[in-house]
FIRO-120006 format. One record per residue: residue in one letter; x, y, z of N, C-alpha, C, O, CB in turn. Coordinates in steps of 0.1 Angstrom, whole numbers. Glycine has a CB too. Example, Ala and Ser with C-alpha at 12.3 -4.5 7.8 and 13.67 -1.06 7.14 Angstrom:
residues 2
NODE  r  n.east  n.north   n.up  ca.east  ca.north  ca.up  c.east  c.north   c.up  o.east  o.north   o.up  cb.east  cb.north  cb.up
NODE  A     132      -57     78      123       -45     78     132      -33     78     142      -33     85      113       -45     90
NODE  S     128      -22     71      137       -11     71     129        0     79     134       11     80      141        -6     57
This chain:
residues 237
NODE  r  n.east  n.north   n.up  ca.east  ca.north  ca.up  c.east  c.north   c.up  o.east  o.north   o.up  cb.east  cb.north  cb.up
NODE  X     170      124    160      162       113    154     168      100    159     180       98    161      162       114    139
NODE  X     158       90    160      167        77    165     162       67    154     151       67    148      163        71    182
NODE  X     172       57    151      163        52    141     158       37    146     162       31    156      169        51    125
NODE  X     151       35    138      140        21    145     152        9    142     162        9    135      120        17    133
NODE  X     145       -3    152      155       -16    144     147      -28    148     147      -34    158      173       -18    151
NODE  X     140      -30    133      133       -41    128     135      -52    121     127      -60    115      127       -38    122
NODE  X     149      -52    123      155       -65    110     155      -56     99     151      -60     88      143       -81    105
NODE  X     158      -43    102      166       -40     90     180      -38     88     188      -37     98      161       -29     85
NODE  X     183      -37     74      201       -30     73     199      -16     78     189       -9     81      209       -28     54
NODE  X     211      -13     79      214         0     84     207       13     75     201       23     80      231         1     84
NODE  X     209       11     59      204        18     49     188       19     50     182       29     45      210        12     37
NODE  X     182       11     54      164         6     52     166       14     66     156       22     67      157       -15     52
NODE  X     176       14     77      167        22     87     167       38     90     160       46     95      172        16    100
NODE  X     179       39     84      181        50     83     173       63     72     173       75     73      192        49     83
NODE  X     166       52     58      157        54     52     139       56     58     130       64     55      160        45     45
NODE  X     140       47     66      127        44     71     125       54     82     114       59     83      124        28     75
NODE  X     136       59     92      137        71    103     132       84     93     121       90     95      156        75    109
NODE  X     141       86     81      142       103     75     124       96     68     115      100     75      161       109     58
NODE  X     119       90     58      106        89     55      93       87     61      82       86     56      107        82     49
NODE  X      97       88     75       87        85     89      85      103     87      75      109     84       95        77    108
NODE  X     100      110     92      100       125     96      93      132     84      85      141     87      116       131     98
NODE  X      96      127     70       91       134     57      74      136     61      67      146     62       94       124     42
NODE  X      71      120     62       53       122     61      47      126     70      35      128     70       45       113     59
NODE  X      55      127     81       49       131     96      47      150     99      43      159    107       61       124    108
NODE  X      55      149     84       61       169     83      67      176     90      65      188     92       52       180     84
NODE  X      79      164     96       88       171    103      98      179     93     103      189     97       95       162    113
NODE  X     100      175     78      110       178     69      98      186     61      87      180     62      120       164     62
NODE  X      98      199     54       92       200     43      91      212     37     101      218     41       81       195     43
NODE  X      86      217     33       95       231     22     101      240     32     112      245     28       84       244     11
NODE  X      97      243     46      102       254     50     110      246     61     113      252     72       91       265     53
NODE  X     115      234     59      124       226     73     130      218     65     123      207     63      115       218     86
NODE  X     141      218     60      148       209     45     152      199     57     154      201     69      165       218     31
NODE  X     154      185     46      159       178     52     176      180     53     183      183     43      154       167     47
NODE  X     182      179     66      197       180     68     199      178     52     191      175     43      205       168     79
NODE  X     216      180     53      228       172     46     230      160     46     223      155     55      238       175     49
NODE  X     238      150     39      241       141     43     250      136     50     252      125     54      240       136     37
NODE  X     258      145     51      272       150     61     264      154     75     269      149     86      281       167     53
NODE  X     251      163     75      246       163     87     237      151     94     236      149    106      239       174     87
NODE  X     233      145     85      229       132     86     231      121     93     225      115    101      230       129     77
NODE  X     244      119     87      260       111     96     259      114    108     256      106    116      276       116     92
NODE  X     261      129    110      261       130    125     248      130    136     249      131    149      267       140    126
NODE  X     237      130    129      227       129    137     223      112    138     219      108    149      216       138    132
NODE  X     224      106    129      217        93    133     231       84    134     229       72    135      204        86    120
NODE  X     243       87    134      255        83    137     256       69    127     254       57    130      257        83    153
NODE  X     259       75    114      260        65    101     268       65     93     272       76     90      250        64     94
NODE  X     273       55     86      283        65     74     278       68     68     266       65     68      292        63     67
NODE  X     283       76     58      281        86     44     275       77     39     263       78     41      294        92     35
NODE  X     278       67     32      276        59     20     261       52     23     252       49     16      288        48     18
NODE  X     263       49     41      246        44     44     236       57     44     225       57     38      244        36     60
NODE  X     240       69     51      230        82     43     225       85     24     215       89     18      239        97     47
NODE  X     240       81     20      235        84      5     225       74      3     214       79      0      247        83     -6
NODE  X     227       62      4      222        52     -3     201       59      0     192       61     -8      229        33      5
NODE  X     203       60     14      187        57     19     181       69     14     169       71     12      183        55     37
NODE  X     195       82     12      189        92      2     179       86    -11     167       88    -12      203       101     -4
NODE  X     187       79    -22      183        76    -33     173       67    -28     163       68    -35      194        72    -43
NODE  X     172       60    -20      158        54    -18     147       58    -15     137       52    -18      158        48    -12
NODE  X     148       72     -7      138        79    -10     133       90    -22     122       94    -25      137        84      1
NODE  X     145       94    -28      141       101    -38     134       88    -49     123       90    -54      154       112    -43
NODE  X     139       77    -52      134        69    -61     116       67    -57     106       68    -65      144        53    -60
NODE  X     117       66    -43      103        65    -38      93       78    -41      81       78    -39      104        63    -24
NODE  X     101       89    -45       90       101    -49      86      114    -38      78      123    -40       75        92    -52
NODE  X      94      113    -24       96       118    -13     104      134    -17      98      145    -18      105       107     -4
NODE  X     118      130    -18      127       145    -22     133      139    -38     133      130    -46      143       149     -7
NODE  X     139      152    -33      150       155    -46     161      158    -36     160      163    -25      147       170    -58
NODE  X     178      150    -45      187       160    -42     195      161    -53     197      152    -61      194       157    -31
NODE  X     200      173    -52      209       177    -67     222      183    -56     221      184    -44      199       193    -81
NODE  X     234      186    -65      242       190    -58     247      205    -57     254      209    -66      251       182    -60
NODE  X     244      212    -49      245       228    -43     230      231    -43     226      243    -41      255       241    -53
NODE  X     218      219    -44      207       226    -43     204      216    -29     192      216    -24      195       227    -58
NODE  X     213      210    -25      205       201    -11     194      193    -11     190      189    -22      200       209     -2
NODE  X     188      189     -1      175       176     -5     167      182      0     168      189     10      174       159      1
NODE  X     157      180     -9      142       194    -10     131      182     -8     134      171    -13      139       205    -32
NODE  X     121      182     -2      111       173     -1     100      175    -10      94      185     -6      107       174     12
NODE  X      94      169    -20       87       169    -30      73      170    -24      70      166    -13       90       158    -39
NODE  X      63      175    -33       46       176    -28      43      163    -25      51      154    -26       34       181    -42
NODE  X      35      162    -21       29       149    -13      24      145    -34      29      135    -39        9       154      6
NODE  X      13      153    -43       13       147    -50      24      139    -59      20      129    -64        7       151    -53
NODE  X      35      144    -62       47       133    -59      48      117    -60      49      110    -70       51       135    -47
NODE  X      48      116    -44       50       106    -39      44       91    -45      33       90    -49       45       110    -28
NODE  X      52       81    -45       45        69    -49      31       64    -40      34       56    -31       56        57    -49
NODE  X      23       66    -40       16        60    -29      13       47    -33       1       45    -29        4        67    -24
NODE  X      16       34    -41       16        27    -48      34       17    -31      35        5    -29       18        34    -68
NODE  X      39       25    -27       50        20    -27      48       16    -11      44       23     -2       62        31    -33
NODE  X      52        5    -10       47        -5      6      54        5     15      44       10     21       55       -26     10
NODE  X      62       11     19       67        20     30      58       36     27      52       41     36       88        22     28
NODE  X      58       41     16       52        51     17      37       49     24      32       55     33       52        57      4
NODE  X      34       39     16       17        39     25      19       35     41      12       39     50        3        25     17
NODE  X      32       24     43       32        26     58      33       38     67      26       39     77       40        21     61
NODE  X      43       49     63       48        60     67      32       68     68      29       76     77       62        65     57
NODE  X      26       66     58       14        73     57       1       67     70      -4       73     80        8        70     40
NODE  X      -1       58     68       -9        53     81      -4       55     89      -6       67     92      -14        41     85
NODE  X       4       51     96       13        55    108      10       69    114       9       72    125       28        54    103
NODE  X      10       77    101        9        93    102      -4       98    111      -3      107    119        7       102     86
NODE  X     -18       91    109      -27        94    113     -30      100    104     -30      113    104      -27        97    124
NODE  X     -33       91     92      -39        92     80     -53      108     76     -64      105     81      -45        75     80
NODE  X     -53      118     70      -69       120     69     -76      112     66     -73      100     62      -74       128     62
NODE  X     -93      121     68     -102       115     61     -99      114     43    -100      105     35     -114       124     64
NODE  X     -96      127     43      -95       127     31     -87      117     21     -90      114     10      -94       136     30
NODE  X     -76      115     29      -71        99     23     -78       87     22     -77       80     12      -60        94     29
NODE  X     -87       85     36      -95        76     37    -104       72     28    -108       61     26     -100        77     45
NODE  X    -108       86     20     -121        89     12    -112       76     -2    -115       65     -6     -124       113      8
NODE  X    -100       85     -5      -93        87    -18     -94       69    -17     -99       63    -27      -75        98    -20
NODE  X     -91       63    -10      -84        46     -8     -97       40     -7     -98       28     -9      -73        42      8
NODE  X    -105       44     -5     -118        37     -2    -124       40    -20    -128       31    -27     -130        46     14
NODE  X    -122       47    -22     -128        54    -36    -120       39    -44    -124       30    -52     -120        75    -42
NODE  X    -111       40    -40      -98        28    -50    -107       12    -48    -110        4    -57      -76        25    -39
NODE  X    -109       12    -36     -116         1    -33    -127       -2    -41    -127      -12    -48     -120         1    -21
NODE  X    -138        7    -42     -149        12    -48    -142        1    -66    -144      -11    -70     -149        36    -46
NODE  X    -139        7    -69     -135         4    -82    -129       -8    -84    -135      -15    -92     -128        13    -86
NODE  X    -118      -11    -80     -111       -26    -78    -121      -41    -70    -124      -51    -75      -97       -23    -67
NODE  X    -123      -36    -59     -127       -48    -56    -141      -59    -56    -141      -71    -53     -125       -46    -47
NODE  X    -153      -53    -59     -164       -58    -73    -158      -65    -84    -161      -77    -86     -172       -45    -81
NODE  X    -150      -59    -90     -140       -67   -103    -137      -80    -97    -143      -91   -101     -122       -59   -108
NODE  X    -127      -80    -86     -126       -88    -82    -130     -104    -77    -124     -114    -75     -125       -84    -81
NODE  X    -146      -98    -74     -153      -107    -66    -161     -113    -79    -165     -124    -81     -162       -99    -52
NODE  X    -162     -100    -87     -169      -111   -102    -158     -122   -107    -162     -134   -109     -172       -99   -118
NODE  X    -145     -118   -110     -138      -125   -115    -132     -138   -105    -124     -145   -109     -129      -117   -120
NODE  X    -136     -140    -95     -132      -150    -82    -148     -160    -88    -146     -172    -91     -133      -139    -60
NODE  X    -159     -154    -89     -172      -161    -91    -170     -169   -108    -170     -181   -110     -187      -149    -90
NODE  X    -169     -160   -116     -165      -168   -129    -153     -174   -130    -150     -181   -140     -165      -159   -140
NODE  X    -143     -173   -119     -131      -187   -126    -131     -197   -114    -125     -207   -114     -110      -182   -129
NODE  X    -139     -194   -103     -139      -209    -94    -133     -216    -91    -135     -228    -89     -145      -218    -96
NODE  X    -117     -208    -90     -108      -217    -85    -111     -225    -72    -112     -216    -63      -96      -209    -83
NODE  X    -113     -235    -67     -116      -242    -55    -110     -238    -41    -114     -237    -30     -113      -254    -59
NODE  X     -93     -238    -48      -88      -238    -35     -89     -223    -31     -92     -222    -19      -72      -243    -35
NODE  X     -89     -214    -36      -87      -197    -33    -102     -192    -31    -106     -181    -28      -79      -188    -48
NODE  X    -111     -203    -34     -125      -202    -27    -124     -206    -13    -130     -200     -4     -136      -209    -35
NODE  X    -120     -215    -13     -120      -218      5    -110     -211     10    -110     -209     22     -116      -233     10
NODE  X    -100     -204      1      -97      -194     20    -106     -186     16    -107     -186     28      -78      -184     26
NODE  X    -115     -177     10     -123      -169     13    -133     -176     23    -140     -168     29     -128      -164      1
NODE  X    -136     -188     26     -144      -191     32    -141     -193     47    -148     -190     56     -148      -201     27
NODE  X    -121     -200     47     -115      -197     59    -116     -186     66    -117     -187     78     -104      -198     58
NODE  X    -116     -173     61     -117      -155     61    -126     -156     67    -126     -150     78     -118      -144     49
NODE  X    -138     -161     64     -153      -158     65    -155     -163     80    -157     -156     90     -163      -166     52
NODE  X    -154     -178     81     -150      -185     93    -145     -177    103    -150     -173    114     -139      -195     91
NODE  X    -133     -173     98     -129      -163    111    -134     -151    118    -133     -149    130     -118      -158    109
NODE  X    -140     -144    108     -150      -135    109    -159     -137    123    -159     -131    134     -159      -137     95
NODE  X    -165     -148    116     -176      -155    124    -173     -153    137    -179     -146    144     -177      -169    121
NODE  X    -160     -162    141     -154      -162    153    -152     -149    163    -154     -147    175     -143      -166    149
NODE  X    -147     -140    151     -145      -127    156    -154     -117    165    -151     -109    173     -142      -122    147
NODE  X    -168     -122    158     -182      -121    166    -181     -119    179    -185     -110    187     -190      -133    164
NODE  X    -174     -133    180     -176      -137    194    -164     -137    204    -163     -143    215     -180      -150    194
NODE  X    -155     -128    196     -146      -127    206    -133     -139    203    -124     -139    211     -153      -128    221
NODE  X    -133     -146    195     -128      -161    194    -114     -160    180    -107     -169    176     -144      -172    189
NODE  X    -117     -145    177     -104      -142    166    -109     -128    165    -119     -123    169     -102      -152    150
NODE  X     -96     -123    156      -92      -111    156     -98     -103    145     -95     -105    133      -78      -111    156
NODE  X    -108      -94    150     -118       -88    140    -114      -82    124    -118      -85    113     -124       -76    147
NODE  X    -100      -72    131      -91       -66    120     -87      -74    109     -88      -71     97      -79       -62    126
NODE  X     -82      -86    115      -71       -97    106     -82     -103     97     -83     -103     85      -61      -110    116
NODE  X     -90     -108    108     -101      -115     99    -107     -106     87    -107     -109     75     -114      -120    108
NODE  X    -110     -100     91     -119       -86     79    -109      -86     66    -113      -90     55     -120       -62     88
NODE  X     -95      -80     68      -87       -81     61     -84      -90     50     -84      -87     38      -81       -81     67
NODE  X     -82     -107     59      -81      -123     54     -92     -119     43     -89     -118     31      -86      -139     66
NODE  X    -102     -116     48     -114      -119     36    -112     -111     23    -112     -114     11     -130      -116     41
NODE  X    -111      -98     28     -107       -87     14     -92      -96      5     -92      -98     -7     -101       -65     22
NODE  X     -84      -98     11      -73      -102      5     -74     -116     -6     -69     -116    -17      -65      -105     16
NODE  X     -83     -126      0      -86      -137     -5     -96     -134    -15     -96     -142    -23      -91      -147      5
NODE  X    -105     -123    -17     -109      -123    -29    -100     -120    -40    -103     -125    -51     -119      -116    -29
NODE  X     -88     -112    -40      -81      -106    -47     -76     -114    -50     -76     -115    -62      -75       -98    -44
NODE  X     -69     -126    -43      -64      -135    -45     -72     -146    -55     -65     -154    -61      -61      -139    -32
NODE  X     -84     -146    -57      -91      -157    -60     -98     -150    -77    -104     -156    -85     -103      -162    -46
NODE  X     -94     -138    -76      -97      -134    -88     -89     -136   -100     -93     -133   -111      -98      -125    -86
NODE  X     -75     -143    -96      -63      -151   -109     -61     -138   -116     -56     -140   -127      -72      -166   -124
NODE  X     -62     -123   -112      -57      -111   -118     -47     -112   -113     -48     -112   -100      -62      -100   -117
NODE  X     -32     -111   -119      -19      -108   -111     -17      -93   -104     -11      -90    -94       -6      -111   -122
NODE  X     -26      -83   -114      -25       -69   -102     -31      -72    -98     -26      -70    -87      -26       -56   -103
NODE  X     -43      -78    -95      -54       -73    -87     -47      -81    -72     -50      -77    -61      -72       -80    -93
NODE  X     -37      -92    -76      -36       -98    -64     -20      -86    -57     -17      -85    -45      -34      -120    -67
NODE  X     -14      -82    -65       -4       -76    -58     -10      -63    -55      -1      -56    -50        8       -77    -65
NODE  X     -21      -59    -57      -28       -45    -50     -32      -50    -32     -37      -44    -23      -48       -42    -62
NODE  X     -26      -65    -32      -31       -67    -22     -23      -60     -5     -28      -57      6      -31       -81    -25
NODE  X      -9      -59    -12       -2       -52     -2      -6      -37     -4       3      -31      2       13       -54     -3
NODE  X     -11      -32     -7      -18       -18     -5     -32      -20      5     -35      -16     16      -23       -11    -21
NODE  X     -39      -26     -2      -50       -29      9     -47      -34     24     -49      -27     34      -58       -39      5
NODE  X     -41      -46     25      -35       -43     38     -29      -35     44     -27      -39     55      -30       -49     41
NODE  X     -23      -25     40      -16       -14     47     -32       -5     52     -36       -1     63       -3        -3     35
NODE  X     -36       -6     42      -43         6     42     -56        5     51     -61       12     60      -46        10     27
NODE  X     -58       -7     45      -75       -16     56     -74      -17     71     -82      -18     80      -79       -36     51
NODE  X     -56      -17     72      -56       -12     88     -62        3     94     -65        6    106      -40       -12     92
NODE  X     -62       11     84      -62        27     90     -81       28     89     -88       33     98      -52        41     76
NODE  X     -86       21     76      -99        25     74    -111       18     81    -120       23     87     -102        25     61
NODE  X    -106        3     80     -117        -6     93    -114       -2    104    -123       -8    110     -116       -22     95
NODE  X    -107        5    114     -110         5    122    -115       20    124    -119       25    135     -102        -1    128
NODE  X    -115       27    111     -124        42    115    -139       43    115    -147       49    122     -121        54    104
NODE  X    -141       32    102     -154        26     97    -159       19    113    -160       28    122     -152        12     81
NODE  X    -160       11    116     -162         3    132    -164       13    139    -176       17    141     -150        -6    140
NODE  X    -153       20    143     -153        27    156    -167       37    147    -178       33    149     -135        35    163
NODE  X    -166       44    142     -176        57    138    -189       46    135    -198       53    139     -171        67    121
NODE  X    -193       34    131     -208        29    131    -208       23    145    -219       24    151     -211        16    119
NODE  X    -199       18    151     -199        13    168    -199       -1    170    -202       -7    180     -212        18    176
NODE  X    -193       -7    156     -194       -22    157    -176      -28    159    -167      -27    150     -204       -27    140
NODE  X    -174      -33    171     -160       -41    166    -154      -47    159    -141      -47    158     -156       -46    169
NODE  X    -166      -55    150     -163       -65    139    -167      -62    128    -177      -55    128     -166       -77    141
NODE  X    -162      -67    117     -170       -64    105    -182      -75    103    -183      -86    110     -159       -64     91
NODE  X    -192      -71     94     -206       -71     91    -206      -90     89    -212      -93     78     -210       -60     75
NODE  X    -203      -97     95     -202      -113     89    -214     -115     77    -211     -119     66     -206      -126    103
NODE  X    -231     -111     83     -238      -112     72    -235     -105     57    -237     -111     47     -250      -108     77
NODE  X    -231      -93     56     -226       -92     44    -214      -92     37    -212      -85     26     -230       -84     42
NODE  X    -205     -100     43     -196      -100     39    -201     -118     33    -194     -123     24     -183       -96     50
NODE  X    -211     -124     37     -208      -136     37    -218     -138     22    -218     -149     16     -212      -143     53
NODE  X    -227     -126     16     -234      -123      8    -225     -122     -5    -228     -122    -17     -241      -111     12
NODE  X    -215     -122      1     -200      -119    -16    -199     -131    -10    -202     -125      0     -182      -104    -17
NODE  X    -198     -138     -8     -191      -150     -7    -196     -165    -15    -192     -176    -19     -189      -151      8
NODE  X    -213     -157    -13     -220      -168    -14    -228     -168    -27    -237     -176    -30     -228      -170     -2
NODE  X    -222     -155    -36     -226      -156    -44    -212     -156    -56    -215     -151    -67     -235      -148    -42
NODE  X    -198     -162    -53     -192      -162    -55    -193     -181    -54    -191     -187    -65     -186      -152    -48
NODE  X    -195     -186    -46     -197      -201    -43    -207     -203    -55    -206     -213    -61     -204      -206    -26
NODE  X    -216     -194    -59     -229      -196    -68    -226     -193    -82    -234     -192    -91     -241      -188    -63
NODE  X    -215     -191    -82     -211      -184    -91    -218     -176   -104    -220     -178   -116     -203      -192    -94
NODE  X    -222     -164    -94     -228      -157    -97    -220     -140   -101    -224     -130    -95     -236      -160    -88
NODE  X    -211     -141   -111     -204      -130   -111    -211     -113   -110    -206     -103   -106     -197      -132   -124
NODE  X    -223     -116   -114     -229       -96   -110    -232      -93    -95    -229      -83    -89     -249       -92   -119
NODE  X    -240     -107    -92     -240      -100    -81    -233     -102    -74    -235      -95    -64     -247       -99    -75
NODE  X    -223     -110    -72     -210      -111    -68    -204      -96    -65    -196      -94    -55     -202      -118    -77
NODE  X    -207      -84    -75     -199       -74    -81    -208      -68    -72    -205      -62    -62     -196       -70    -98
NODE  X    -222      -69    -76     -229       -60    -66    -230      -61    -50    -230      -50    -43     -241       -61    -70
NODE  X    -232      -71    -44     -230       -70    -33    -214      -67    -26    -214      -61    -15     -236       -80    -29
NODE  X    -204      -70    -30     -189       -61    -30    -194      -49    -30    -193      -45    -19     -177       -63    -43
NODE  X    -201      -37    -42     -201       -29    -38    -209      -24    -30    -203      -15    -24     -199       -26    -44
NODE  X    -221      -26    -25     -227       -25    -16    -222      -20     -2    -226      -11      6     -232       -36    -17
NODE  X    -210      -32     -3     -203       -35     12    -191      -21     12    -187      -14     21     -194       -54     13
NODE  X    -190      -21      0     -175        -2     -5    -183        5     -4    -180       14      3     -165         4    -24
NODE  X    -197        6    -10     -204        17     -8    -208       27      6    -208       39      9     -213        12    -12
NODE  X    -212       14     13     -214        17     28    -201       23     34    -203       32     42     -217         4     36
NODE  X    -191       20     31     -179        21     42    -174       37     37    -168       45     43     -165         7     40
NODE  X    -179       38     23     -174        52     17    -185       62     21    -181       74     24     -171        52      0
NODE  X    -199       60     23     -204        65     30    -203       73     41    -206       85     44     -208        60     30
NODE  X    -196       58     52     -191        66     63    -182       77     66    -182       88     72     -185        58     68
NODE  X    -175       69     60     -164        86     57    -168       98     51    -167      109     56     -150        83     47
NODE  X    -173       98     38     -179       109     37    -186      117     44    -185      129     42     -183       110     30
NODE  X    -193      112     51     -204       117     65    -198      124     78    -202      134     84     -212       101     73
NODE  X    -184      115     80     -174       125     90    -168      134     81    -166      145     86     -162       118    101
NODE  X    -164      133     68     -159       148     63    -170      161     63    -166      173     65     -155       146     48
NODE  X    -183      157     60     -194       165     58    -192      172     75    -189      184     77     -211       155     52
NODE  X    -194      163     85     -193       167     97    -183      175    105    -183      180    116     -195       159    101
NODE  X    -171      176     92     -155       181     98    -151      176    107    -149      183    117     -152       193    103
NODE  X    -148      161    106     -141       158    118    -130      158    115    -121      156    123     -143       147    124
């Protein structure tokens, strides 16, 4: 194994190497993860930096280790998927559909709330970056910014503008995750960019402050995208 080096400590990398191998299924009931003594010698670390990134992944919901029973890798249902590295380790993986389905489902539910609650408190400033998002969108059309980031900007800024403190820290889940699904959604309808007209339909009824349909055209826009995916599961891709 080699481990990555991102500006991390030694412990974060040697954590982030063994939780790449976990979700990727190189480690898992029938392939235990090493020792931590074997550990040491494969990613050439000390003890104390293997233990530590041990307990960081068991805290994260990955393994267990007890002592004479070794570190055992826990069910995927387990796992925090709430936790910014696990969902990285997870996209990275080449995510299923069926995750796609499950996160889009989350969307489904959270982000309507949001776009109502962005329309009924009208914060000004957190309305214009939804409008910056939107802007860029636009651009993206044309080749003039970056379809992904932009699409993203906009989902984020509603969260943001909704004055819900989870709703806005759900936000690092969506960006992990809105990397894996817009671009399955695009590529499978055949469009590079996301929809500017209906994205611009939440926005503007958010400016109008119009909280239902605010809620309704959000979902409209989850609806569709969950659609998609369900359509390649039906198809077994």
């Amino acid at each position: 194994m080699n481990r990555p080096n991102r500006g991390m400590n030694l412990t974060q990398q040697v954590a982030d190497t063994l939780g790449n191998a976990i979700v990727n299924g190189q480690y898992g009931e029938h392939n235990p993860v090493p020792s931590e003594a074997v550990l040491c010698e494969q990613l050439n670390v000390s003890r104390s930096a293997a233990r530590e990134a041990v307990k960081s992944l068991a805290a994260k919901g990955l393994i267990t280790s007890r002592a004479r029973q070794g570190i055992r890798v826990l069910p995927e249902s387990e796992w925090n998927l709430f936790d910014a590295d696990v969902l990285r380790w997870m996209r990275d993986s080449n995510p299923s559909l069926e995750l796609l389905r499950e996160f889009t489902e989350l969307r489904v539910a959270i982000e309507p709330e949001a776009a109502m609650l962005a329309a009924q408190r009208q914060n000004a400033d957190k309305i214009k970056m939804i409008s910056q998002a939107l802007e860029r969108m636009k651009k993206a059309e044309s080749g003039l910014d970056d379809p992904l980031e932009s699409d993203i900007a906009f989902h984020l800024s509603i969260l943001d503008a909704s004055e819900n403190r989870f709703f806005m820290q759900l936000g690092r889940i969506i960006d992990t995750t809105l990397r894996v699904s817009i671009r399955f959604t695009n590529m499978r309808t055949g469009v590079r960019a996301g929809n500017h007209a209906e994205h611009k339909m939440i926005y503007d009824s958010i400016v109008a402050g119009k909280p239902e349909e605010a809620a309704k055209n959000a979902t409209n826009l989850m609806d569709a995208a969950l659609q998609t995916i369900v359509s390649a599961l039906k198809e077994g891709l």
